[in-house]
C-alpha positions as CSV (number, residue, x, y, z in Angstrom):
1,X,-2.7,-19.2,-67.3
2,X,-2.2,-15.5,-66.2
3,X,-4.7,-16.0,-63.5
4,X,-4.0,-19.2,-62.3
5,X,-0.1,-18.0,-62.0
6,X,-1.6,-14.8,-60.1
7,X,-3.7,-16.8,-57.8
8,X,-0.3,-18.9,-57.0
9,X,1.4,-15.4,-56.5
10,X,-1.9,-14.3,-54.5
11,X,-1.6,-18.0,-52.3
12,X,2.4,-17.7,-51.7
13,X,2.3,-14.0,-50.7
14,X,-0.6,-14.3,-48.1
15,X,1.7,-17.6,-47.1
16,X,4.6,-15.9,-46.4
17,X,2.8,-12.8,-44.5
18,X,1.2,-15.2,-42.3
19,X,4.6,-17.1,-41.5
20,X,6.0,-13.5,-41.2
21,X,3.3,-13.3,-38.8
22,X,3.6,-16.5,-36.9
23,X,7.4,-15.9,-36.7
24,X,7.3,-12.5,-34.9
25,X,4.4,-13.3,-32.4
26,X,6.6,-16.6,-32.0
27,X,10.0,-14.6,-31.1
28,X,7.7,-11.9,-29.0
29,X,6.5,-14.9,-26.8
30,X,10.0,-16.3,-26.7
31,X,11.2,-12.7,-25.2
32,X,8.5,-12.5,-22.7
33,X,8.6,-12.8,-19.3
34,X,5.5,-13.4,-16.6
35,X,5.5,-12.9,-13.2
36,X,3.6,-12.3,-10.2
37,X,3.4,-10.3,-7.5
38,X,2.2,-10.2,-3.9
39,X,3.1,-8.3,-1.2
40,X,3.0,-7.4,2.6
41,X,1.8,-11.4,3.4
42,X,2.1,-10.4,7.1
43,X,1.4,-13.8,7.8
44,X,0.9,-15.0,11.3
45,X,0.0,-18.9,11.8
46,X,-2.9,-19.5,13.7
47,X,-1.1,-21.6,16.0
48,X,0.3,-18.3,16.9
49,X,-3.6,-16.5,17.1
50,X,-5.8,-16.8,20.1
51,X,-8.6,-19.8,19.0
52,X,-11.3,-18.0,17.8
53,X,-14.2,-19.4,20.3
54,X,-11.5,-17.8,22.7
55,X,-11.0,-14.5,21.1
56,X,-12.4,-11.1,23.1
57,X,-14.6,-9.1,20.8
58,X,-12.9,-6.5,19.4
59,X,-15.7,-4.1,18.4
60,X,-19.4,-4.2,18.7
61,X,-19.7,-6.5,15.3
62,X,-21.0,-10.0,15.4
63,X,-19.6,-10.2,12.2
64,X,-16.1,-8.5,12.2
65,X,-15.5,-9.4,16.0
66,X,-12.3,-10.6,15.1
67,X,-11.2,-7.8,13.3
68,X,-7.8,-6.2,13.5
69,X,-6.6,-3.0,13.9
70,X,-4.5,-3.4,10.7
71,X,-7.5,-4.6,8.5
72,X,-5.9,-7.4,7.4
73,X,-7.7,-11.1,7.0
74,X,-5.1,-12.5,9.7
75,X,-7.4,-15.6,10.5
76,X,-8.4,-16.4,6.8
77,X,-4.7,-15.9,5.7
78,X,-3.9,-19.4,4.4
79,X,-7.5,-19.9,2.4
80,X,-6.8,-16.1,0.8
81,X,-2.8,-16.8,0.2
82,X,-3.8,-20.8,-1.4
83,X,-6.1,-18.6,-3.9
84,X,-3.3,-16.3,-4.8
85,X,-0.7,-19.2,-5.6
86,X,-3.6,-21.2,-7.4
87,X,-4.2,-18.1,-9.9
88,X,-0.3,-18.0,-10.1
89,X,0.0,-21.4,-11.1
90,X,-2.7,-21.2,-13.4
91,X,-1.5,-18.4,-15.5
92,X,1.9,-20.0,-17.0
93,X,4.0,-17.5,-14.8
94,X,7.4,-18.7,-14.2
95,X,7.9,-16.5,-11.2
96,X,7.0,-14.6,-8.5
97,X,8.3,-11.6,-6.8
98,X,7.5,-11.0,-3.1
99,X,8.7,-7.2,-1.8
100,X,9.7,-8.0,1.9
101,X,6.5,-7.4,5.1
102,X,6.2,-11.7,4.8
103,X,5.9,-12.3,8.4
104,X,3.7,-9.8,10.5
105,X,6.0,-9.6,13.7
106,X,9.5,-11.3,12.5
107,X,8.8,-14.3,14.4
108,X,10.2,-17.8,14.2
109,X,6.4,-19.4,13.9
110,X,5.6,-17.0,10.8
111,X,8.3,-17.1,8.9
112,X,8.7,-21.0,8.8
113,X,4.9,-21.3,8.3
114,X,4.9,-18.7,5.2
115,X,8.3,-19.9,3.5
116,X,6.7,-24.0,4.4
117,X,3.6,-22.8,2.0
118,X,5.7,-20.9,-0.5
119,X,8.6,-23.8,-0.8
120,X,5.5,-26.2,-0.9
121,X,4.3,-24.8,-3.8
122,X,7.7,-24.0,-5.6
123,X,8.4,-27.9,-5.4
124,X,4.5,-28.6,-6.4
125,X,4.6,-26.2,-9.6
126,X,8.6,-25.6,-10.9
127,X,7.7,-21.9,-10.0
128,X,10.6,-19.7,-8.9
129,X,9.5,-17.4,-5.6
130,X,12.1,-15.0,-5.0
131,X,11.7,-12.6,-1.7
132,X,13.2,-9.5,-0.2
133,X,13.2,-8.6,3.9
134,X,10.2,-5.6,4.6
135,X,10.1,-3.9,7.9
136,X,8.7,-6.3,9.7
137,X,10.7,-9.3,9.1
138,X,13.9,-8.9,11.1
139,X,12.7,-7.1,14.0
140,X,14.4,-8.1,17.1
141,X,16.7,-9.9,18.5
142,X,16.5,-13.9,18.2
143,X,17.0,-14.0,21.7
144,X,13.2,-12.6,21.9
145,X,11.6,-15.3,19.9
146,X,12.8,-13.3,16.4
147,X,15.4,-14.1,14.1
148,X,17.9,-12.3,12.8
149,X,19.0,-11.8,9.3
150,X,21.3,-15.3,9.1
151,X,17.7,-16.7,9.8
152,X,15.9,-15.4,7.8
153,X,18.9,-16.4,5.0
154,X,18.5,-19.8,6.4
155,X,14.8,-19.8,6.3
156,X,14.4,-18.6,2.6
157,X,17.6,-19.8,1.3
158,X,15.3,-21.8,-1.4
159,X,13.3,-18.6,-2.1
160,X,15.7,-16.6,-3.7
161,X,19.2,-16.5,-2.2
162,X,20.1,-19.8,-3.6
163,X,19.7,-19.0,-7.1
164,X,21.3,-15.7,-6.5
165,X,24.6,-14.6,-8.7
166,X,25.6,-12.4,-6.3
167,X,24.7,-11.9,-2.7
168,X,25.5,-8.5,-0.9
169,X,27.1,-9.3,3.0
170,X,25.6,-7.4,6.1
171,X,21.7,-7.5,4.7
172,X,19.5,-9.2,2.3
173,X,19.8,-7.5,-1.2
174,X,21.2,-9.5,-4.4
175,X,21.0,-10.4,-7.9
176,X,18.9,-13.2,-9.7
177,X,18.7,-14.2,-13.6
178,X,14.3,-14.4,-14.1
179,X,15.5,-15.7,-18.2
180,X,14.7,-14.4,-21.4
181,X,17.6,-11.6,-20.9
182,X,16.0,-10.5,-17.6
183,X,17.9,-9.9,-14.3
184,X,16.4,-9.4,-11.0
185,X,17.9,-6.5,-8.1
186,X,16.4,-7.5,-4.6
187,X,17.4,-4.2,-2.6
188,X,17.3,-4.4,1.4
189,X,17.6,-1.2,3.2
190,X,15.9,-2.3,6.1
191,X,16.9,-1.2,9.5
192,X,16.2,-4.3,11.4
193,X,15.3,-3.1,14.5
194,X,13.6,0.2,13.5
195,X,10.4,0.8,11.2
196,X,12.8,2.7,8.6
197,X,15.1,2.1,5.9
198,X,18.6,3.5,5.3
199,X,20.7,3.1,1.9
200,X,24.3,3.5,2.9
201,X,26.9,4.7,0.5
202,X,28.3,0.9,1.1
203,X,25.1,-0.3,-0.5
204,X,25.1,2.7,-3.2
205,X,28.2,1.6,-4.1
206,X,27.3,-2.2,-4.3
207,X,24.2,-1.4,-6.5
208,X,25.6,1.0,-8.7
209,X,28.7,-2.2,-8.9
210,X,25.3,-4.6,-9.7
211,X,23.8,-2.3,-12.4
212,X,27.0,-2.0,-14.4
213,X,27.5,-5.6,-14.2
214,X,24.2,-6.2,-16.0
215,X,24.7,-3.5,-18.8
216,X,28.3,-5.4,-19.2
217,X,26.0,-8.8,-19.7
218,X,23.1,-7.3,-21.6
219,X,20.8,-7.9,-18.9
220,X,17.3,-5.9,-18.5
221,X,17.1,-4.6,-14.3
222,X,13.9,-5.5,-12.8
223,X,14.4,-4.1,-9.5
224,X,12.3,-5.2,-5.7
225,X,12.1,-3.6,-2.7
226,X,10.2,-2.8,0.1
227,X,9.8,0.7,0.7
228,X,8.6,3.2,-2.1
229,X,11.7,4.4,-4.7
230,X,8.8,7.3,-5.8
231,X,6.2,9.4,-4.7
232,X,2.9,7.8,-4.7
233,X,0.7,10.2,-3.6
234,X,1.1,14.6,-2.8
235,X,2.4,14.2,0.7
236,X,4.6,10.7,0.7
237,X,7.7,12.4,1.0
238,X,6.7,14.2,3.4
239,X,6.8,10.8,5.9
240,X,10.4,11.0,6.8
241,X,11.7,7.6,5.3
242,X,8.2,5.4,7.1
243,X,6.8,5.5,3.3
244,X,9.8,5.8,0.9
245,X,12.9,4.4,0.9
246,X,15.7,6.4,2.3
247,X,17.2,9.1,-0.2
248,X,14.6,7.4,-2.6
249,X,15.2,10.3,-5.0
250,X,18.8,9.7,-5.5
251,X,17.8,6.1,-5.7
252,X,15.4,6.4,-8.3
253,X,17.8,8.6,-10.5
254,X,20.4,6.1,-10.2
255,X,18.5,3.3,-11.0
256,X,16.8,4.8,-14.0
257,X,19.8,6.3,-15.5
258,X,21.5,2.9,-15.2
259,X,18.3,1.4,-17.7
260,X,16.1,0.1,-14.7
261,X,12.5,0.9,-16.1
262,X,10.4,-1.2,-13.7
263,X,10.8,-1.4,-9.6
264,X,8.3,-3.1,-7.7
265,X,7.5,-2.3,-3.9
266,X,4.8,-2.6,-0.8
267,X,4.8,-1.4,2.3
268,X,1.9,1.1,1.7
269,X,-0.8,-1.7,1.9
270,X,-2.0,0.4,-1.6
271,X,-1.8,0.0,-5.2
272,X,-0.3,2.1,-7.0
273,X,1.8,3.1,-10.1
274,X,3.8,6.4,-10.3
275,X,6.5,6.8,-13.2
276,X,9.5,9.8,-13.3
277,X,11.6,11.0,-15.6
278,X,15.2,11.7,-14.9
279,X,17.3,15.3,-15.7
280,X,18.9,13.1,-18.4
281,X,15.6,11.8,-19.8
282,X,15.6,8.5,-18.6
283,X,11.9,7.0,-16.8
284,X,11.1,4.5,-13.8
285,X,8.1,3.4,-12.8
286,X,7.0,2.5,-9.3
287,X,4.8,-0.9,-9.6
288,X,3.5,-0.7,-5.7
289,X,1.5,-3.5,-5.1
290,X,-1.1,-3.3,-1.4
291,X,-1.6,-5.6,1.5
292,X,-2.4,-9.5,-0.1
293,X,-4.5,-10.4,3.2
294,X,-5.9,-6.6,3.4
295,X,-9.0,-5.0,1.3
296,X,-8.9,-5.5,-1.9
297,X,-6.8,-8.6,-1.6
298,X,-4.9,-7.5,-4.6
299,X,-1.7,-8.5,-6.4
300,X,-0.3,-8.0,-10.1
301,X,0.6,-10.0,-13.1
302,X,2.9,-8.4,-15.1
303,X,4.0,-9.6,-18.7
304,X,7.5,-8.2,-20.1
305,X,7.3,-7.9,-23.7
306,X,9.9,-6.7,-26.2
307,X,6.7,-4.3,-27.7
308,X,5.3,-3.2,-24.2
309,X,4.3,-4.4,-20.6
310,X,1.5,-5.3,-19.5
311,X,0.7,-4.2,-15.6
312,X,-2.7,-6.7,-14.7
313,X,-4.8,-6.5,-11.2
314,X,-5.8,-9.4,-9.5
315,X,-8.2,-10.3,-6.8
316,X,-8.7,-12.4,-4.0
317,X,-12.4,-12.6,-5.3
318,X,-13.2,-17.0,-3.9
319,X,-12.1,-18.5,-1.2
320,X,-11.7,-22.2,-0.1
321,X,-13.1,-21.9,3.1
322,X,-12.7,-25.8,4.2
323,X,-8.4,-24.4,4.5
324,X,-10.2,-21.9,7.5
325,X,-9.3,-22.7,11.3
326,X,-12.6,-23.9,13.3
327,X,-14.6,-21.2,14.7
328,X,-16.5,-18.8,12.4
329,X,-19.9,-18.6,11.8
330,X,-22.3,-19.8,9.9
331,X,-23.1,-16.6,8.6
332,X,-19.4,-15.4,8.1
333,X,-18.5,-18.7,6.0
334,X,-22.6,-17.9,4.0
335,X,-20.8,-14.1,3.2
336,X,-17.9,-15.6,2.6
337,X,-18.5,-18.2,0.3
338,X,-21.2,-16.0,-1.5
339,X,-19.3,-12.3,-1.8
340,X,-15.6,-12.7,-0.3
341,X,-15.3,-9.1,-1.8
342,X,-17.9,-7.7,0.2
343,X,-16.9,-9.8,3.2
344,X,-13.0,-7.8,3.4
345,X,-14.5,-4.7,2.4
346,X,-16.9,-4.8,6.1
347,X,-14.3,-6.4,7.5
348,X,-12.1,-3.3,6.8
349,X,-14.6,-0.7,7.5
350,X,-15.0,-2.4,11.4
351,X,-10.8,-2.7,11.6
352,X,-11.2,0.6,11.0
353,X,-13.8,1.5,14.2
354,X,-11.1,-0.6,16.2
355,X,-8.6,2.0,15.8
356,X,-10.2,4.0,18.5
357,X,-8.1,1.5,21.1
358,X,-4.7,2.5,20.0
359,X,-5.3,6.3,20.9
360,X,-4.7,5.5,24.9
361,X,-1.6,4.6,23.9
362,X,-0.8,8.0,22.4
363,X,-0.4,9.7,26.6
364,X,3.0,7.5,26.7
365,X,4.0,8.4,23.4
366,X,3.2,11.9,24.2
367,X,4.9,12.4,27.7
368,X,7.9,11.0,26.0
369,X,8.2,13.4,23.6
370,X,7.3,16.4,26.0
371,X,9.5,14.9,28.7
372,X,6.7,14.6,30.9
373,X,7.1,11.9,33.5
374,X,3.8,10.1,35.4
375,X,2.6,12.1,38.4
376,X,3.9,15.7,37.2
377,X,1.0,18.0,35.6
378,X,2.0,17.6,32.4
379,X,1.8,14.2,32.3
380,X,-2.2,14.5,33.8
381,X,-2.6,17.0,31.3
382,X,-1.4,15.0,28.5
383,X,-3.7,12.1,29.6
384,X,-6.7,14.4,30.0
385,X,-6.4,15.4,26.6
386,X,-5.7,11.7,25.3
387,X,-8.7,10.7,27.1
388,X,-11.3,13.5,26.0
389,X,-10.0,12.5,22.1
390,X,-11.2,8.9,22.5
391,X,-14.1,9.8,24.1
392,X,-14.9,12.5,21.0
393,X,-13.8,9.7,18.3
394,X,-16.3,7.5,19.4
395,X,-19.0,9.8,19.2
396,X,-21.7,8.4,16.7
397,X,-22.8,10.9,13.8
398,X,-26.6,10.7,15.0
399,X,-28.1,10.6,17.8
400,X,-30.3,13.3,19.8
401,X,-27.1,13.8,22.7
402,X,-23.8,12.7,22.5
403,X,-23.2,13.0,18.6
404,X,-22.1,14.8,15.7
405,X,-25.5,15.1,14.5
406,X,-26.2,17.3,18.3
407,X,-23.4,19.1,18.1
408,X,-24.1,20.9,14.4
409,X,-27.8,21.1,15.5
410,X,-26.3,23.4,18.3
411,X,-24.3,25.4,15.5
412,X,-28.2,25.2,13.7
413,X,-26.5,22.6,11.0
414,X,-28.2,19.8,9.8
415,X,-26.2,16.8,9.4
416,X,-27.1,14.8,6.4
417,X,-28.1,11.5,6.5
418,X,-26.5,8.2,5.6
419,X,-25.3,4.7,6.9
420,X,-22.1,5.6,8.7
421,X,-21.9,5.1,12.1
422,X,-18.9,7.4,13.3
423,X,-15.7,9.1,12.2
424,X,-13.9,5.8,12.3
425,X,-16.0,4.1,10.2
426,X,-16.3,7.4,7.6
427,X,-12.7,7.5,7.3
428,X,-12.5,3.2,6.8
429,X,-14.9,4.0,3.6
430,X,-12.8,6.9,2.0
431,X,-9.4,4.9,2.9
432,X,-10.6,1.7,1.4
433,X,-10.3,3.9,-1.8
434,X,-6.5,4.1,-1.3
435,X,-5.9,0.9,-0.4
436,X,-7.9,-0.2,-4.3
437,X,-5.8,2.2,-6.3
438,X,-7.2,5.4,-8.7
439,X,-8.5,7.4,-6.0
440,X,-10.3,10.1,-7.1
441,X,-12.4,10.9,-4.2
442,X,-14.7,14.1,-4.9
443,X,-13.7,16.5,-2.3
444,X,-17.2,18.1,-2.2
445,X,-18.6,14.3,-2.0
446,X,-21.2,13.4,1.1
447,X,-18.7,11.2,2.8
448,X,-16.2,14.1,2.7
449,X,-18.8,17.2,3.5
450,X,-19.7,14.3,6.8
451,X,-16.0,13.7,7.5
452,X,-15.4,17.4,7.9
453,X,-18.4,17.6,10.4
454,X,-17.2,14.9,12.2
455,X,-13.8,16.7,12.8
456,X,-15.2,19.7,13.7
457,X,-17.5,18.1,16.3
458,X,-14.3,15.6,17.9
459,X,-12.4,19.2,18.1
460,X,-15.2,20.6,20.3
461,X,-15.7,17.4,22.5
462,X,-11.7,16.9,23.0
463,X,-10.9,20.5,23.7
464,X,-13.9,21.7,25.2
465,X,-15.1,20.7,29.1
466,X,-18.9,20.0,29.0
467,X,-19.8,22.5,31.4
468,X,-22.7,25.4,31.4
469,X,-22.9,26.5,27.9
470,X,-19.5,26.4,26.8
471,X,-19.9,23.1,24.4
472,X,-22.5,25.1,22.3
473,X,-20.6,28.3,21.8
474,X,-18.0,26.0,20.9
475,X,-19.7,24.7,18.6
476,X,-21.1,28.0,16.8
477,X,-17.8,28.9,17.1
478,X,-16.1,26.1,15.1
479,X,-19.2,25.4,12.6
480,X,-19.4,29.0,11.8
481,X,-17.5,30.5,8.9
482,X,-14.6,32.5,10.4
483,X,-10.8,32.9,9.2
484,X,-9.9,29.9,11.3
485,X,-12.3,27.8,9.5
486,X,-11.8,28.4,6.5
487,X,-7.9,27.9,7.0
488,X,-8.8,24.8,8.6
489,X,-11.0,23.3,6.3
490,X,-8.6,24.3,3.0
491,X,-5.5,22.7,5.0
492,X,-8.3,19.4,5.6
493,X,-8.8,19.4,1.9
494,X,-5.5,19.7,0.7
495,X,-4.2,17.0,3.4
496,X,-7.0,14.5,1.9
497,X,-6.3,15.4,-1.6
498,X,-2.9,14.9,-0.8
499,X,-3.7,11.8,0.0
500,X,-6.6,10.2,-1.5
501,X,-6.7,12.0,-5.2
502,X,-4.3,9.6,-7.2
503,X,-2.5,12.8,-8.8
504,X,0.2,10.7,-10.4
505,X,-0.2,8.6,-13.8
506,X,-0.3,6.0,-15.3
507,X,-3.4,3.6,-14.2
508,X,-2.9,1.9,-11.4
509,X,-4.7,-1.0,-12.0
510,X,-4.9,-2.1,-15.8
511,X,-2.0,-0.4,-18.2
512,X,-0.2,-1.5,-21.2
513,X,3.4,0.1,-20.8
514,X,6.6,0.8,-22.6
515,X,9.0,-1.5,-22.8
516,X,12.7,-2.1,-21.9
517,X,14.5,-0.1,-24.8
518,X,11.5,2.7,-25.2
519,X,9.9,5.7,-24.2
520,X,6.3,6.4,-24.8
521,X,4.4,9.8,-24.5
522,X,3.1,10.1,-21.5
523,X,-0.3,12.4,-20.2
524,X,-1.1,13.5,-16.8
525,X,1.5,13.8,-13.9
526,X,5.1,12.3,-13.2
527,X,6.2,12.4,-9.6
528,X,8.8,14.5,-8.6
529,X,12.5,12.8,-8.6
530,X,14.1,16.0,-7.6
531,X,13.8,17.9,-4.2
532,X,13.7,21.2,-6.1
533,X,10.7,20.2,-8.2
534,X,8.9,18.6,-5.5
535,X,9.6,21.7,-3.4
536,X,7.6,23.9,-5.7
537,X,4.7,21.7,-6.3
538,X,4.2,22.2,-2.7
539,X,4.5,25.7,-2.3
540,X,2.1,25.6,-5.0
541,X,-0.4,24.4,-3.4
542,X,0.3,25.9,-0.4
543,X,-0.5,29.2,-2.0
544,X,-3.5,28.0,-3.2
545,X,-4.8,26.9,-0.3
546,X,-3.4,30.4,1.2
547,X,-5.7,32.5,-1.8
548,X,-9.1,30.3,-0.9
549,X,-8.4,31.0,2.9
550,X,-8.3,35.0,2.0
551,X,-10.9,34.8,-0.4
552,X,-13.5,33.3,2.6
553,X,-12.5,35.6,4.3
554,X,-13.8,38.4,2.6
555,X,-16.8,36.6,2.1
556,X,-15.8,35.5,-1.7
557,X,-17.1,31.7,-2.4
């Protein structure tokens, strides 16, 4: 009796731990909250794009000759953005968040072909898009073929501003319920008709209004906009508002003291997640999230949970290519259909070669800053110079004459080998790691120890005339290991570690996070929300890079 009335016991209390269970998974699901995110669409119909058959190669790549000097999949956009919402409407997520960059020049065209496809699929699935202006959405004038912000109101009325509780007058920010206690803060500080952002104290004001509205109803922030609120890599702030938002610090403070844990942005084509921590202890992370049509063709899906969040990378890995315009190749739809990966990556390394056609443009950009005018000295001085550096960037890195490879033979170095064709393309690879997200690119790595070569040989082809034997002392001069060098090279390093080593935490990609209502330990680095703290981290390194110099130049390392 004894053991059949402890079996019982046994039975009723694995029961009720199991219900227990069930219950509190049950209630966690009931609390959570999925959405996705995409950003900097860029789109551009392509009965806006030149036919392809009609199309003027770009660069010398059978393959890429439609590439673009902004790496981004312009022609393939609706096959890579049908993938995205197919993913989103497969994975049970109720909404998704889209930080502002929708159109690529603010045109009519793009923005009623990218909000068609987006309202399309709202209607089709019952999910909830909700957009935010970027920098390139409002641009002009409607009187120029763009449209201004009442537009662009108009346009995505159904994506966001129609289900907004409250709607701030004179630019595109508001307020949107996303359920399960969860309230979204769309922030525009665009200026319309400049690549920049400015947060007003009007706008201050109004968001600081917004925040302690929610904390009145209960309401977790979840806050969207385009332009970085933190420091994603060394020398971000350092950009002068055409990275991070304006006054992004005080931003940042403001919304993370208010309870705002999560903000999610674009604009820097790049994905990346920084975090801070306020003077009164309080944290926000920075959920930046690259270019959708650009290498790696990645957005997020982000759970809220009452235990943690959940930060998940996607890919753009398959593509339908029967939704592609006529006009590519056979062997771009075989590379397409059998590695789409592979097939942005190249496509990205030749946008990258391309960029050697924007640096004519850099005399007029020049002369206006210098106040030169055309047919003064100045001016032919400027353009010389502008001139000799596209020449020099387009050097290849071997060859017998005419390369890098020639140029450190004359210093009696020997270039290593590999498969890169030229600066361009060397910088394409190393940048394609900032674009994925956890750079960590080894300073002393091949492609680095090359890149540094290649500068050193487009300094001595741009500044040096090729007569008698002044390219070769040139040459010994810049290759061999003198003060200058060494200054130069530690500045080169610290620029590109500034950039490409991901120096903040947490993960970038894949990370389980705290939740509304916690604070977790943390390892590794916060970015800097104050000027004063920032301010020292520089002059930190800037002193390192000073000791290194001094120790070269004594002959030390």
């Amino acid at each position: 009796m004894k053991k059949v009335c402890k079996s019982a016991l046994g039975i009723a209390l694995v029961a009720a731990l199991v219900l227990s269970l069930a219950l509190t998974a049950g209630a966690a699901d009931n609390n959570s909250l999925k959405v996705f995110v995409a950003s900097d669409i860029h789109y551009r119909p392509y009965s806006e794009l030149t036919p392809l058959k009609e199309l003027e190669s770009q660069i010398d790549d059978p393959l890429y000759r439609h590439a673009n000097m902004k790496s981004m999949l312009t022609y393939e956009a609706d096959a890579v953005i049908a993938a995205f919402l197919a993913d989103a409407k497969a994975s049970g997520a109720k909404y998704i968040l889209i930080p502002g960059d929708l159109s690529e020049d603010g045109h009519w065209a793009e923005h009623r072909g990218i909000a068609k496809i987006l309202k399309d699929f709202q209607k089709r699935t019952g999910i909830q898009v909700f957009v935010v202006p970027g920098n390139h959405d409002i641009r002009t004038s409607a009187s120029r073929g763009r449209l201004d912000l009442a537009d662009f109101l108009d346009i995505y009325a159904d994506l966001g501003y129609n289900r907004a509780l409250v709607r701030r007058e004179g630019d595109g920010s508001y307020t949107a319920e996303l359920g399960n206690g969860y309230r979204l803060l769309a922030i525009d500080a665009i200026i319309y008709r400049d690549d920049a952002s400015a947060v007003s104290p009007e706008l201050f004001t109004w968001i600081e209004e917004q925040l302690q509205q929610a904390q009145r109803d209960g309401k977790k922030v979840i806050a969207m906009t385009h332009y970085s609120v933190l420091d994603h890599f060394l020398i971000e702030g350092f950009t002068g508002g055409l990275l991070t938002i304006d006054q992004y610090r005080k931003l940042a403070t403001m919304l993370a003291d208010a309870g705002v844990k999560y903000a999610f942005t674009g604009h820097v084509h790049a994905n990346d997640i920084a975090y801070a921590d306020t003077a009164k202890g309080n944290r926000i992370f920075d959920i930046e999230t690259g270019c959708l049509l650009a290498y790696p063709n990645a957005y997020r899906q982000v759970t809220f949970g009452d235990a943690e969040v959940k930060i998940e990378t996607r890919y753009v890995d398959k593509i339908d290519t029967s939704l592609l315009p006529k006009g590519f190749s056979k062997a771009q739809l075989d590379l397409m259909r059998s590695d789409f990966p592979k097939y942005s990556f190249d496509y990205h390394r030749a946008a990258f070669r391309s960029y050697v056609d924007l640096l004519p443009d850099l005399t007029g950009t020049l002369a206006d800053a210098l106040n030169a005018e055309k047919g003064t000295v100045g001016y032919e001085l400027i353009d010389m110079m502008v001139r000799s550096l596209t020449l020099a960037v387009k050097l290849p890195l071997y060859g017998e004459k005419d390369s890098v490879e020639a140029i450190a033979k004359k210093a009696g170095v020997t270039l290593e080998k590999s498969e890169y064709k030229n600066l361009l393309d060397l910088a394409g690879v190393i940048y394609a790691g900032h674009y994925a997200g956890n750079e960590q690119y080894p300073m002393e790595s091949l492609e680095m120890r090359l890149l540094g070569q290649a500068v050193n040989a487009v300094l001595v082809t741009a500044a040096v005339p090729d007569i008698g034997p002044l390219p070769g002392l040139a040459a010994r001069r810049i290759y061999a290991r003198t003060p200058g060098k060494a200054f130069t090279n530690e500045f080169v390093r610290m620029l590109a570690g500034g950039i490409l080593t991901d120096w903040a935490t947490p993960d970038d990609l894949n990370v389980t996070l705290e939740p509304y209502g916690a604070t977790w330990d943390m390892a590794g680095n916060a970015a800097k929300i104050t000027d004063l703290t920032f301010a020292m981290d520089i002059a930190a390194r800037v002193a390192t890079m000073a000791s290194k110099t001094m120790l070269r130049m004594v002959g030390i390392n």
